[in-house]
C-alpha positions in Angstrom: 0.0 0.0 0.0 2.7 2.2 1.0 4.7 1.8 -2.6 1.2 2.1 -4.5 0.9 5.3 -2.4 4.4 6.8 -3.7 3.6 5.5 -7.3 0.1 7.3 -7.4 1.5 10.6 -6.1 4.7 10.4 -8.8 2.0 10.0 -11.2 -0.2 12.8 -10.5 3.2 15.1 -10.2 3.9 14.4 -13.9 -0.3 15.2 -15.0 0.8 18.5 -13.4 4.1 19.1 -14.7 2.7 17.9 -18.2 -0.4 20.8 -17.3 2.6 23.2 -16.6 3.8 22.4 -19.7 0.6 22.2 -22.2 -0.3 25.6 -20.7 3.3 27.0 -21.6 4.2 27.7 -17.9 6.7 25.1 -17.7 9.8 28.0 -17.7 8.2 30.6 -15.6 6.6 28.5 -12.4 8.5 27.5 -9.0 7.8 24.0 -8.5 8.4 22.7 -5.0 8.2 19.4 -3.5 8.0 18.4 -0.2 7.2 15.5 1.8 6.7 14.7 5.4 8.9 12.0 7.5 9.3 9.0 5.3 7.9 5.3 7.2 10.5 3.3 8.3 9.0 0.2 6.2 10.9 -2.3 8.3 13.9 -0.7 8.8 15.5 -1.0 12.7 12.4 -3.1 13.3 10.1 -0.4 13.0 7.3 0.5 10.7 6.0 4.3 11.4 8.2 7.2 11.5 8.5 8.2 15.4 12.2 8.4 15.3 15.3 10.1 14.6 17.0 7.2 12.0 18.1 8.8 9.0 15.2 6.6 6.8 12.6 8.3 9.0 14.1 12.1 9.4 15.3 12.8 5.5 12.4 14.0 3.9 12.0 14.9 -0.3 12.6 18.5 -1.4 12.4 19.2 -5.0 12.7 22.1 -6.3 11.9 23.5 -10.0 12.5 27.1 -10.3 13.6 29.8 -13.1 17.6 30.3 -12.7 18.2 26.8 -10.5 20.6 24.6 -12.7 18.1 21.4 -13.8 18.9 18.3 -12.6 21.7 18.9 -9.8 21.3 16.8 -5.9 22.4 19.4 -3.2 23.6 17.5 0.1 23.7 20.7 1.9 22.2 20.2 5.3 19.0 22.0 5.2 15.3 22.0 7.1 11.6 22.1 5.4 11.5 26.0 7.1 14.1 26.7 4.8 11.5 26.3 1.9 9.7 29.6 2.2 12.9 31.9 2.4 14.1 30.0 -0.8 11.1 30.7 -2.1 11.3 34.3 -1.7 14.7 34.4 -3.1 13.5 33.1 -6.1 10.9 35.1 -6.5 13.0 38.2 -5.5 11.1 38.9 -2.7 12.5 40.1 0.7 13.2 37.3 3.8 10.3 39.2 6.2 12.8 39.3 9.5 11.3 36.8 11.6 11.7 33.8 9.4 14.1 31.6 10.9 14.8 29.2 7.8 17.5 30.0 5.2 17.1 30.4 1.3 18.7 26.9 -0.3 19.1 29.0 -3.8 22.8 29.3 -3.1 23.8 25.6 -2.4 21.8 24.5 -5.1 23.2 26.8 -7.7 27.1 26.1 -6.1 27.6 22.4 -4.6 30.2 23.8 -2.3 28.0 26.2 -0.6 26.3 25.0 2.8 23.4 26.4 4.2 24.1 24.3 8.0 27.2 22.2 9.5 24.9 20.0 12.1 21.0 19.5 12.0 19.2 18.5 14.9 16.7 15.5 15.6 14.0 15.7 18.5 10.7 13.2 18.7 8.8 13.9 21.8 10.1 14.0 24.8 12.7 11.1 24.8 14.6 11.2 21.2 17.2 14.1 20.7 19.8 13.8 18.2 22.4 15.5 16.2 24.8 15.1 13.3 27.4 16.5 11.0 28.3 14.9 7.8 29.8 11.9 8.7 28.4 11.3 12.7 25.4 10.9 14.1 24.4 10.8 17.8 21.1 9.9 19.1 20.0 10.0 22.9 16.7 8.3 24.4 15.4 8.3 27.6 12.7 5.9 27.5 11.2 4.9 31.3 13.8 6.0 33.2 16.7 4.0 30.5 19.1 5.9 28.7 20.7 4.9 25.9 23.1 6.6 23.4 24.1 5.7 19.7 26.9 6.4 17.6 26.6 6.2 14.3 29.7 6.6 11.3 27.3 7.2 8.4 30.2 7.6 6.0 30.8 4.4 6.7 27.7 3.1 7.9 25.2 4.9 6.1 22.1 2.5 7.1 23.1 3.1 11.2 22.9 -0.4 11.7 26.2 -0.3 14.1 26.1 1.8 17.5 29.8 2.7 18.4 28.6 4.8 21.4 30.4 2.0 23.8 33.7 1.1 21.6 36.8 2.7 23.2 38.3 4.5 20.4 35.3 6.9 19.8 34.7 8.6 23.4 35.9 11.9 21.9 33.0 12.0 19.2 30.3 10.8 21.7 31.9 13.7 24.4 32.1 16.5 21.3 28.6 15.1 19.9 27.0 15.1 23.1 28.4 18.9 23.9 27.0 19.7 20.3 23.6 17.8 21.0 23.5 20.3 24.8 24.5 23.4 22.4 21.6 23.2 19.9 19.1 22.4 22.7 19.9 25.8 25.0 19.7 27.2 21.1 16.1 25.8 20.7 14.9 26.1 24.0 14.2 22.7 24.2 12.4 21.6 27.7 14.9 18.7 27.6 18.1 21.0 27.7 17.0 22.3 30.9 17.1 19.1 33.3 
């Protein structure tokens, strides 16, 4: 059902994008998708999406726009908030001051340009999590149990290895950890303050 889902909505895309087309708007429209947390379809034994695993947390963003180089993947770090200040950028309109996202115009038209060096992961009020492009940490308190995971996606991209416990990576769990603390005081989170 899931799959049939995805194949349904990929169809309907291209009926619009053909419409775009037909109606000789194809050049001149922004065309932005989005999607929300993907399932975890059986991945770490888990079927929804109430968690911080990469499968779960990446999320689809597409974006068609007059003056964006066709075809080109951007890894540059970046959040769905950042979709309405790109937006403006592209349709040279001014960033009103209170939005918090940032345009993604720039590292799409430059590969080298990054928009964030860290994103952070929270799910409730038990998963936090943090990572830079090649580390991952992730922290649950779940009844009173803490656990932490350390993940080398470089080299480990499907996190299927926790090397929170192995000796030789303390430092990155102690300078993860101190990044995690960081972006919570940053967010306010209500877990940052206990």
């Amino acid at each position: 059902a899931y799959y049939g889902m995805i194949t349904h909505l990929d169809a309907q895309i291209g009926r619009m994008l053909a419409a775009l087309q037909d109606l000789g708007h194809a050049d001149d429209t922004i065309v932005v998708f989005a999607g929300d947390n993907g399932l975890a379809v059986g991945q770490h034994g888990l079927l929804g999406k109430q968690n911080i695993y990469e499968h779960s947390v990446r999320v689809p963003l597409i974006i068609r726009a007059p003056g964006l180089p066709q075809g080109r993947v951007c890894h540059s770090f970046c959040y769905l908030l950042d979709v309405f200040p790109t937006l403006c950028e592209l349709a040279g309109l001014p960033v009103p001051e209170t939005v918090e996202g940032r345009s993604v115009a720039a590292a799409v038209k430059d590969p080298r340009a990054r928009l964030r060096d860290t994103m952070f992961f929270a799910y409730r009020h038990f998963q936090r999590g943090v990572r830079t492009d090649r580390w991952k940490l992730a922290l649950y308190n779940v009844g009173g149990n803490e656990t932490t995971q350390l993940f080398d996606l470089r080299n480990d991209p499907w996190e299927a290895r926790n090397l929170a416990d192995q000796p030789g990576q303390a430092s990155h769990v102690r300078e993860l950890t101190a990044l995690l603390k960081d972006w919570m005081k940053k967010t306010d989170d209500p877990l940052g303050k206990k």
